[in-house]
Legacy VTK file of the C-alpha trace (Angstrom):
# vtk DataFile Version 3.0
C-alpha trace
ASCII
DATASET POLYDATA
POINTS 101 float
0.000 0.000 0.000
1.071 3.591 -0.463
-0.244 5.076 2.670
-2.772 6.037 4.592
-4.797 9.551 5.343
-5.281 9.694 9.369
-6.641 13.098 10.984
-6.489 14.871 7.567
-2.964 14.160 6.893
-1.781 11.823 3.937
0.998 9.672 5.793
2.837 8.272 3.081
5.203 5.135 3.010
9.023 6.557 2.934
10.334 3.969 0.482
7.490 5.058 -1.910
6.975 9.256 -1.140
9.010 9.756 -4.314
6.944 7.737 -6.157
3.634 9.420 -4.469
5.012 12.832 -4.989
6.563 12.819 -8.451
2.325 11.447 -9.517
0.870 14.353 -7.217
3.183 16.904 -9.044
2.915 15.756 -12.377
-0.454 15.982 -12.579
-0.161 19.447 -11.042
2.314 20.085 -14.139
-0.016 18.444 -16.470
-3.476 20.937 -14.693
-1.083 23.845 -15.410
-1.569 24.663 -11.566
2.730 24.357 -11.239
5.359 24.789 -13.522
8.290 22.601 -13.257
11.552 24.561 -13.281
15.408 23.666 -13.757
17.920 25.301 -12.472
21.744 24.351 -13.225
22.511 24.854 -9.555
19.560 23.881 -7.661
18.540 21.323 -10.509
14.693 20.858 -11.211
11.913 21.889 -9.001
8.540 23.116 -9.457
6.699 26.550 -8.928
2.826 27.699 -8.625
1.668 28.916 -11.472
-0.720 30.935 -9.648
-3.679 29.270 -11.389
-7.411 29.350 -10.308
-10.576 28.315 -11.389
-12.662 30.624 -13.280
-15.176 32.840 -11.283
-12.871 31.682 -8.085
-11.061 34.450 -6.292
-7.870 35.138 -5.088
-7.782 33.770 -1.421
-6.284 37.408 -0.633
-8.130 40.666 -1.748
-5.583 43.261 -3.205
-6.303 46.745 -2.147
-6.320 49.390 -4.668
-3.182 51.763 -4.279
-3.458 54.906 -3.552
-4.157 57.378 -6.649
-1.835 59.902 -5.161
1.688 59.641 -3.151
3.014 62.616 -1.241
6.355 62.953 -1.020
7.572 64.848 1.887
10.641 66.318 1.704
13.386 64.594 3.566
15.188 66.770 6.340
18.981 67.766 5.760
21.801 67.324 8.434
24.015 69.760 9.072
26.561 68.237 7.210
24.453 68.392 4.067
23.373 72.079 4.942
27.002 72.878 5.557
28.188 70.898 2.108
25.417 72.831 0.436
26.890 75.900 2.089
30.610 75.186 1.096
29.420 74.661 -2.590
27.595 77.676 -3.257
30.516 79.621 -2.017
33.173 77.659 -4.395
30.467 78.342 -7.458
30.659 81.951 -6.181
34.125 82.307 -6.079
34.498 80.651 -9.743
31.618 82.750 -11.170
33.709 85.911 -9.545
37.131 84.785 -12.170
35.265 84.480 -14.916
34.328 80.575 -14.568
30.896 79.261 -14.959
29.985 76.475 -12.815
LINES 1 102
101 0 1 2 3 4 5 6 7 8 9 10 11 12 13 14 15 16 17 18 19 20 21 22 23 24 25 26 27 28 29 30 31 32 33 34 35 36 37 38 39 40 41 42 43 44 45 46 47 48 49 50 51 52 53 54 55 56 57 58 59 60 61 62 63 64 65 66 67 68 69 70 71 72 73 74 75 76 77 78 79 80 81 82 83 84 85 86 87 88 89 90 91 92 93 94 95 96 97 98 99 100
């Protein structure tokens, strides 16, 4: 026998879970409801293909995002107020010998 299902679990024989699994996945593949991956480190694996049943939604409800984003202006350390500072004055001074910043 393959297993048995006891208190809603599937309690499958170890020398045969491969055998189990690799039938419950490919017909997952096959449903389109996973899609088998290979990777040349990992090797191959399979993925949800995020596939539901017509008229069946999402088992999460995506809010809408919000139509407008305020940005508020970030506040400036005194270092950046001072490097400000210290580059204005060195655009001054090469404005003041004839050099355009």
């Amino acid at each position: 026998y393959l297993g048995l299902v006891h208190a809603a679990r599937w309690h499958i024989r170890a020398d045969l879970a491969p055998l189990a699994l690799g039938h419950v996945l490919g017909t997952l593949v096959r449903s389109g409801h996973v899609v088998e991956v290979c990777d040349p480190v990992e090797g191959r694996g399979v993925v949800a293909a995020h596939l539901y049943a017509k008229s069946t939604p999402p088992l999460v409800e995506r809010k809408p995002r919000p139509k407008e984003v305020h940005v508020v202006p970030a506040v400036k350390s005194a270092y950046e107020l001072e490097r400000e500072r210290n580059i204005e004055r060195n655009n001054q001074f090469l404005r003041s010998i004839g050099i355009a910043p």
